[in-house]
Backbone bond lengths (Angstrom), bond angles and torsions (degrees), N, CA, C in turn:
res aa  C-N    CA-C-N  psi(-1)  N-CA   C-N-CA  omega(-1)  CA-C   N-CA-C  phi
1 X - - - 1.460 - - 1.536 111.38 -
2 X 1.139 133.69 -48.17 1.420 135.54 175.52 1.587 114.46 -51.93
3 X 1.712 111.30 -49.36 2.022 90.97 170.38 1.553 101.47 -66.88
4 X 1.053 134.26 -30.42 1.522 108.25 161.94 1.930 132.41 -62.19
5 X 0.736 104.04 -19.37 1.583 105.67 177.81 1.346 99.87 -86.38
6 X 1.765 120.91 -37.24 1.345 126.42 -177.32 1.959 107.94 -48.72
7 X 1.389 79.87 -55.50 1.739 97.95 -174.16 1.066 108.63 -34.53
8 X 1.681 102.05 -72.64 1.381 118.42 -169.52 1.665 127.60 -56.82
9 X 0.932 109.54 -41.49 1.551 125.15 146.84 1.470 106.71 -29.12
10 X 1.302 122.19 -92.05 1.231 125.39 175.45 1.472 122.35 -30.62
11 X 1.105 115.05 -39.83 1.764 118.05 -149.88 1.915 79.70 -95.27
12 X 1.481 125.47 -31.83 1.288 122.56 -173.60 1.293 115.16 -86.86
13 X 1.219 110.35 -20.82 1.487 111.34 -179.54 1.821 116.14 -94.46
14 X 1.545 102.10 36.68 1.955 103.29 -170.71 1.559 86.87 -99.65
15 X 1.387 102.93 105.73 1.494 107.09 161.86 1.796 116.54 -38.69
16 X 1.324 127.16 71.84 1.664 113.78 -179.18 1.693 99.55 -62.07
17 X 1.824 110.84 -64.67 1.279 114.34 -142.23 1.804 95.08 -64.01
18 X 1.023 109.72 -9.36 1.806 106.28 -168.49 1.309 112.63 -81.05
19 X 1.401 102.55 -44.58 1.775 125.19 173.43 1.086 118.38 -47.54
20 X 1.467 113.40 -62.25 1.513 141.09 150.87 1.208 115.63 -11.73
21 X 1.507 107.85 -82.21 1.650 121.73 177.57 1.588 116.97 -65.49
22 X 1.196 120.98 -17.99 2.033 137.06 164.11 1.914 95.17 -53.01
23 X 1.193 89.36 -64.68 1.455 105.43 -164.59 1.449 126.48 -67.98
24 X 1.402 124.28 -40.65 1.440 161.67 133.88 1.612 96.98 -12.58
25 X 1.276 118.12 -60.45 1.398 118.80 -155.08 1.505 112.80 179.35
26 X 1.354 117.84 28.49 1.232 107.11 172.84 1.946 112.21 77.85
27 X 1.375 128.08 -21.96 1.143 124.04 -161.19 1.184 113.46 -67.05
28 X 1.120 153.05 157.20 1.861 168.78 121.98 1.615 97.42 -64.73
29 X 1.479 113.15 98.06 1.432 136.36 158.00 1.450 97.90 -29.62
30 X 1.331 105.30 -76.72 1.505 123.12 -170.90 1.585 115.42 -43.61
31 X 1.088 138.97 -25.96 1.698 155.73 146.34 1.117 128.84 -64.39
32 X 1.504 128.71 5.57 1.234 130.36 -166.11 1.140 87.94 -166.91
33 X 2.035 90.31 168.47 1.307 113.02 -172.70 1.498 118.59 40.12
34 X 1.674 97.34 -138.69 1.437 95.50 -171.05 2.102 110.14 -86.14
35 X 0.866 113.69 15.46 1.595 132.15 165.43 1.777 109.47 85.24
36 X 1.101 90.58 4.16 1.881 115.04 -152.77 1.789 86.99 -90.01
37 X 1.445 123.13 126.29 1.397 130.31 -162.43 1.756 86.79 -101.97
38 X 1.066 137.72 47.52 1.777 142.84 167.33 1.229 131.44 -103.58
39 X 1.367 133.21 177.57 1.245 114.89 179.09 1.472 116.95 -69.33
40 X 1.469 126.51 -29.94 1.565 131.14 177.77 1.764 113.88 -39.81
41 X 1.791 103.14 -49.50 1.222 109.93 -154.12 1.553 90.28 -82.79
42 X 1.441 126.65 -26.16 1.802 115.71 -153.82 1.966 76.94 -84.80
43 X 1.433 126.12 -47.65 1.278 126.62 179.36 1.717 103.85 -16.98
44 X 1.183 105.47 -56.53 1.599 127.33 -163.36 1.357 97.65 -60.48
45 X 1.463 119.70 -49.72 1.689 112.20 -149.20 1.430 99.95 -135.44
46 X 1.416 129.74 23.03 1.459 128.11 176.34 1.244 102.93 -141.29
47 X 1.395 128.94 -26.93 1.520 146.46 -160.10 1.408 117.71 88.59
48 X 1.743 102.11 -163.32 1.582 109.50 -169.35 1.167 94.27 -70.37
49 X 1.455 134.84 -96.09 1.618 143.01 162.05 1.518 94.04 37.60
50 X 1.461 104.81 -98.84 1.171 113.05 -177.82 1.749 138.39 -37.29
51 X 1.136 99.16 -28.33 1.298 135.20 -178.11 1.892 109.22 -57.45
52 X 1.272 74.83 -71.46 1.312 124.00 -177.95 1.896 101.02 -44.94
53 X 1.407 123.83 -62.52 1.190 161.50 169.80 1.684 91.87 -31.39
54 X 1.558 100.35 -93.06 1.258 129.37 -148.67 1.917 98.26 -65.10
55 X 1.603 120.39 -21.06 1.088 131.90 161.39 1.448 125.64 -56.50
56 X 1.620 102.64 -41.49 1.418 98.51 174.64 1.668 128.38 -92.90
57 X 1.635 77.63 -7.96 1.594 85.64 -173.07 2.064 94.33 -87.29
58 X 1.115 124.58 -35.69 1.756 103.14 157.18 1.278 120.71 -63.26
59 X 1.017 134.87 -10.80 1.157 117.42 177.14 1.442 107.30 -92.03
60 X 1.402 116.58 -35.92 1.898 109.97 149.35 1.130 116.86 -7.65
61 X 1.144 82.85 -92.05 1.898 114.97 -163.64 1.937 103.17 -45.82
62 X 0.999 95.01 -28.11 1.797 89.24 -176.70 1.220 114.39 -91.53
63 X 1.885 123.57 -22.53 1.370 112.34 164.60 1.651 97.92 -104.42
64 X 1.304 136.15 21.77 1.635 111.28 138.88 1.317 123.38 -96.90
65 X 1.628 126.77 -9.45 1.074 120.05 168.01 1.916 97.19 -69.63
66 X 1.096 141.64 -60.48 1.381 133.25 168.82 1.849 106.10 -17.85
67 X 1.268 84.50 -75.14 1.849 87.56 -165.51 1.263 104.70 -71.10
68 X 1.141 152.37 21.54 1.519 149.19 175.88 1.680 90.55 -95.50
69 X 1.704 114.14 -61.46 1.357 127.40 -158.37 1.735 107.24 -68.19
70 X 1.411 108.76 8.16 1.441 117.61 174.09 1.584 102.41 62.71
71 X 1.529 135.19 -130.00 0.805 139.12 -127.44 1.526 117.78 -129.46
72 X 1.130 157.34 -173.99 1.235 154.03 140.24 1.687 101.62 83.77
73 X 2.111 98.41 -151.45 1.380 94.89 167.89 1.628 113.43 -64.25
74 X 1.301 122.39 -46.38 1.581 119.50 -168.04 1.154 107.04 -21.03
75 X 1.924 125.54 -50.68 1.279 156.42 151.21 1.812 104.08 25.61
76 X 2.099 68.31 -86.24 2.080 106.11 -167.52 1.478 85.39 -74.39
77 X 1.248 152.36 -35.59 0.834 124.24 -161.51 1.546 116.24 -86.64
78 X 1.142 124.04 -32.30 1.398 120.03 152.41 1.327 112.72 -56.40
79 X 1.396 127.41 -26.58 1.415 103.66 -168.73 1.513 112.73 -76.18
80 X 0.940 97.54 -27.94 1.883 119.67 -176.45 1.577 100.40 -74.58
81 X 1.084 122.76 -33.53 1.476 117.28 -172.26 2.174 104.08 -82.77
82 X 1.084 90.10 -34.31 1.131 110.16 176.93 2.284 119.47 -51.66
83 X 1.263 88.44 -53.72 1.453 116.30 161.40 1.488 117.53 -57.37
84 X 1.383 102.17 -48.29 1.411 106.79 -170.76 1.692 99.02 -79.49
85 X 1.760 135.12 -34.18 1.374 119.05 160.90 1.307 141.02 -84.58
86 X 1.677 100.40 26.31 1.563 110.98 171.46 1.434 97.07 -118.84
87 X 1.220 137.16 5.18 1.571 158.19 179.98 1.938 83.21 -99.80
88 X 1.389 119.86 -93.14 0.970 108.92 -159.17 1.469 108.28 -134.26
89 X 1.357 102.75 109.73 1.751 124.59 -150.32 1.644 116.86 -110.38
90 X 1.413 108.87 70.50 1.287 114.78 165.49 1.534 128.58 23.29
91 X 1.201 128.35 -38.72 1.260 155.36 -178.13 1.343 106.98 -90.83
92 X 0.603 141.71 -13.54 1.932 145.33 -172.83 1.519 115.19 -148.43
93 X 1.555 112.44 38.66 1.589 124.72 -172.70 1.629 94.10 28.86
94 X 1.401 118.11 60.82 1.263 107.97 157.89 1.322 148.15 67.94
95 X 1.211 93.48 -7.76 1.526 122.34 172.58 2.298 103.76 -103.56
96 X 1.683 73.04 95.59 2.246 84.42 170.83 1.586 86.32 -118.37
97 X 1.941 79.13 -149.74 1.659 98.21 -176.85 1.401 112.93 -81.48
98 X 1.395 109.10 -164.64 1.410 118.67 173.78 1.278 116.90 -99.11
99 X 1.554 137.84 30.33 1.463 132.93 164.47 1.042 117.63 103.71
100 X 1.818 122.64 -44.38 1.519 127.70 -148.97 1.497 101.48 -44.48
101 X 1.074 106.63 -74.18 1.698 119.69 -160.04 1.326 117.99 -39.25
102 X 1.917 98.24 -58.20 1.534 120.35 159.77 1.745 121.80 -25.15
103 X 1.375 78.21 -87.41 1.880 80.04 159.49 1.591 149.15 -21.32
104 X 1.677 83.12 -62.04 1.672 100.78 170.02 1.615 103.86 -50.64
105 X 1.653 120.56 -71.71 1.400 105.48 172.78 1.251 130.12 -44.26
106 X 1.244 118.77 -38.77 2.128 105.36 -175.02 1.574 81.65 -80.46
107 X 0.933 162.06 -45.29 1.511 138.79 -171.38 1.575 108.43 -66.67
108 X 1.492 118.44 -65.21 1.360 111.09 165.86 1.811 116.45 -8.66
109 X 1.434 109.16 -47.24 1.357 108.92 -152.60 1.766 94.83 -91.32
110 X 1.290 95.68 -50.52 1.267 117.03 -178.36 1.823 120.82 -50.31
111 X 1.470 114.64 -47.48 1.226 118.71 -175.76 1.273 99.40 -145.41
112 X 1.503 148.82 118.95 1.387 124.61 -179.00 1.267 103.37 -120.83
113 X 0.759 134.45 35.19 1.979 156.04 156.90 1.630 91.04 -74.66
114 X 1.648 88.10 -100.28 1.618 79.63 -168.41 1.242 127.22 -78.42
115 X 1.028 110.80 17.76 2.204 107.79 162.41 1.489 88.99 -64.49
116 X 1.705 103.62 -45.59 1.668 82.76 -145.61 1.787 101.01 -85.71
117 X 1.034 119.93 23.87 1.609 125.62 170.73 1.227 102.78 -89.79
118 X 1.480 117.41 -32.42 1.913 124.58 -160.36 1.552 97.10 -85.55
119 X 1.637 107.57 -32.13 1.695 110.15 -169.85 1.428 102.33 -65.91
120 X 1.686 103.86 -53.20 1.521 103.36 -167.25 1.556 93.61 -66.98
121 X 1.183 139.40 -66.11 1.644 114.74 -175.00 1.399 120.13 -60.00
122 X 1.007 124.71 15.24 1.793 124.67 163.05 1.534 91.98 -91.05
123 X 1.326 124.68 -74.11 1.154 123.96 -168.77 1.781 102.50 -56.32
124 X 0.851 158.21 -111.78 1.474 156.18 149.89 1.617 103.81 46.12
125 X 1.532 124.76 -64.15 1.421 121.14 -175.19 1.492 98.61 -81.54
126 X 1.481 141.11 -37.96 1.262 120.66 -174.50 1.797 119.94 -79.96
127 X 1.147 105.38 -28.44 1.690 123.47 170.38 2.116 91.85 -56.00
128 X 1.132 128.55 -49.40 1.294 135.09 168.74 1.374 120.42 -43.53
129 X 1.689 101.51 -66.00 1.853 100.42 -160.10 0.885 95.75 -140.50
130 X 2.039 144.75 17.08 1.274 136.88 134.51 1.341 104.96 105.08
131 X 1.471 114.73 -36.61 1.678 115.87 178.82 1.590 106.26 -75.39
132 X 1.717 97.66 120.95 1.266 118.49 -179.43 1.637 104.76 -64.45
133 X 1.320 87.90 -39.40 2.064 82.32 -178.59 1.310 124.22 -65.51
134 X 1.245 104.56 -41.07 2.142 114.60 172.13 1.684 89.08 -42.02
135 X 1.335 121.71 -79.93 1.559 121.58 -161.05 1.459 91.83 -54.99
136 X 1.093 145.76 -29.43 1.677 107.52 -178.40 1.334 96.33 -92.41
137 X 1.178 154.51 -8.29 1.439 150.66 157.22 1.469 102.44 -44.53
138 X 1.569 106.90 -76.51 1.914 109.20 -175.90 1.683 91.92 -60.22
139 X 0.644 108.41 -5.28 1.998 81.31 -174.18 1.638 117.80 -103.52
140 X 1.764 108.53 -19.66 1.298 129.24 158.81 1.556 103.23 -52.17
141 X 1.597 109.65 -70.90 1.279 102.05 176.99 1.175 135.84 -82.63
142 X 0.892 129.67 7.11 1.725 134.24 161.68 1.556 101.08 -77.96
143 X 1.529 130.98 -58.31 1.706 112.46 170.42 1.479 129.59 -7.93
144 X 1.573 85.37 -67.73 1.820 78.33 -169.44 1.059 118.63 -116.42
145 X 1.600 113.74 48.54 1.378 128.76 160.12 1.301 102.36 -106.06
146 X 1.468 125.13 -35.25 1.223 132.53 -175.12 1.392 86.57 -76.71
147 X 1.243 137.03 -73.45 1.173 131.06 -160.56 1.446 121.12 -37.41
148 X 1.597 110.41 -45.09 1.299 95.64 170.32 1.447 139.77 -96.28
149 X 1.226 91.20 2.82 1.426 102.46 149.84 1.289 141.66 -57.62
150 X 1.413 121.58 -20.94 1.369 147.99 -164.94 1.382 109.23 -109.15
151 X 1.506 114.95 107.77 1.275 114.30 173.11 1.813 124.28 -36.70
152 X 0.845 123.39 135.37 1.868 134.69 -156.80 1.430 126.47 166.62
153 X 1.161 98.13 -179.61 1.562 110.51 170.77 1.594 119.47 -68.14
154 X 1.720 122.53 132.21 1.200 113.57 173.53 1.658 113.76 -66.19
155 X 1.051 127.71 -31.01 1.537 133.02 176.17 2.026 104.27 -32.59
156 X 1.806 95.90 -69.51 0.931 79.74 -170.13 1.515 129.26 -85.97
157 X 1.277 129.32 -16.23 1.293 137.11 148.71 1.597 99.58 -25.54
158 X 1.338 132.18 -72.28 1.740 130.45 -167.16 1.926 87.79 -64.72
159 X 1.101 147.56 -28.77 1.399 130.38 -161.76 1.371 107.74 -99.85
160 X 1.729 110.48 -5.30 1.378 120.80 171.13 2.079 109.69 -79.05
161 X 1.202 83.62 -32.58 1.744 93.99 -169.47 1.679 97.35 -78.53
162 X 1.616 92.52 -42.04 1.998 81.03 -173.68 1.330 113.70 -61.69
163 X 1.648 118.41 -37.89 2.057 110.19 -171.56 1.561 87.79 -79.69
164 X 1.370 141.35 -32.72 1.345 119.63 177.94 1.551 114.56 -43.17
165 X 1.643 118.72 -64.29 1.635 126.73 -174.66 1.613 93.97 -55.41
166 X 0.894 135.29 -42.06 1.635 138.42 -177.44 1.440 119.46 -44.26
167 X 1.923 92.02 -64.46 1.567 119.83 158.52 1.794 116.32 -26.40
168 X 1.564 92.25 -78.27 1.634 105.12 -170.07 1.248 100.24 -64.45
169 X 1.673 129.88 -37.36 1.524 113.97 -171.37 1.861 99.23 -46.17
170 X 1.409 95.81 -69.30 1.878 105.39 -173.95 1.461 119.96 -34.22
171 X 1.321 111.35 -37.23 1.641 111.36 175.47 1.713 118.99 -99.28
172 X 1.450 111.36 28.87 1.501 102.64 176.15 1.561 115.24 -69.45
173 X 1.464 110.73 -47.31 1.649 121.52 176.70 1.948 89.64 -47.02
174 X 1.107 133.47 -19.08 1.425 120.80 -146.97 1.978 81.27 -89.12
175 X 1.683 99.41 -60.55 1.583 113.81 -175.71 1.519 117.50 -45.10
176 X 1.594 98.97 -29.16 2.156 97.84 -179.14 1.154 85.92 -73.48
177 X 1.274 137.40 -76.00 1.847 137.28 -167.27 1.518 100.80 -33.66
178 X 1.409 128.88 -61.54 1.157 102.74 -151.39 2.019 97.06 -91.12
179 X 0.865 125.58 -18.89 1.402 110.94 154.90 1.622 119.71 -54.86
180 X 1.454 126.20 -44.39 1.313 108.85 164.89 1.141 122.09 -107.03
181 X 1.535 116.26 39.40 1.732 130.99 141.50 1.631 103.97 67.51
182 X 1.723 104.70 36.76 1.100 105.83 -176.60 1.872 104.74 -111.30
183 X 1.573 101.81 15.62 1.364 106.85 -157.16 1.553 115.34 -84.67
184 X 1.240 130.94 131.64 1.961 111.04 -169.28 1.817 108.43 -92.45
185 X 1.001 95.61 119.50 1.516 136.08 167.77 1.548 96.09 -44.91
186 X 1.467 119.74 143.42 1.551 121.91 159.97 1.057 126.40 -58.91
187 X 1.120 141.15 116.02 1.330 126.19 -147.94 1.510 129.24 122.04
188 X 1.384 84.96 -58.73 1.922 95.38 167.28 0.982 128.89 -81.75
């Protein structure tokens, strides 16, 4: 289990959106905008393209750290480790994104029931009220409610709940803003 967490770690902790935005234009993710090295923040200061890019390429990295770690728990446990080094990525004193994308792939791979319940309610609340963070809020928590709802493995049901608490830890600054409606909308 540990060269799998090793892996996953590694394969989660590849700064894309930072690299991206270095390369893009010279920018430091981490200095701008919302400081958050993800697709939201490069959205902000590189454009869609880029956005767009650096989105699919986390969600890579989170279902090949899955499929690298082969099978079983090793699985969730790379996938979770994986999450946790695009959260906080060795390479950038630790300061990355907040998981979403990441996630979506090791779940994609992992459970594709409820990814795709969390996708359609990510997409569903932001198609609504524009804040990218609300949809990864409902879509954090819709995972691993769906998840355990769904006949499966207990491994990953518990590795659904751990990147969820992971998830919501990373977006609380997101939850004070959008409770006092100070939060920026796509667009703004």
């Amino acid at each position: 289990m540990i060269p799998a967490i090793l892996i996953g770690y590694a394969v989660g902790s590849l700064p894309i959106g930072y690299l991206v935005a270095q390369r893009a234009g010279g920018v430091d993710l981490r200095r701008v905008g919302s400081g958050n090295v993800g697709a939201a923040n490069v959205y902000r200061t590189a454009g869609l393209s880029k956005a767009i890019a650096v989105m699919i390429a986390d969600v890579a990295k989170g279902a090949a750290a899955v499929l690298i770690a082969g099978g079983g728990s090793n699985a969730v446990a790379a996938g979770v480790a994986a999450v946790v080094g695009h959260i906080y990525p060795v390479w950038l004193q630790f300061r990355g994104g907040k998981g979403v994308a990441t996630a979506g792939g090791v779940f994609a791979v992992l459970t594709p029931i409820p990814t795709i319940a969390a996708a359609a309610a990510f997409a569903l609340v932001v198609a609504r009220t524009r804040f990218v963070s609300l949809g990864s809020i409902v879509a954090t928590i819709v995972l691993p409610i769906v998840e355990w709802m769904t006949p499966g493995r207990r491994a990953v049901d518990i590795g659904a709940t751990i990147v969820a608490a992971l998830v919501l830890f990373r977006h609380r600054g997101n939850a004070v803003r959008l409770l006092s409606r100070t939060e920026r909308a796509i667009g703004t």
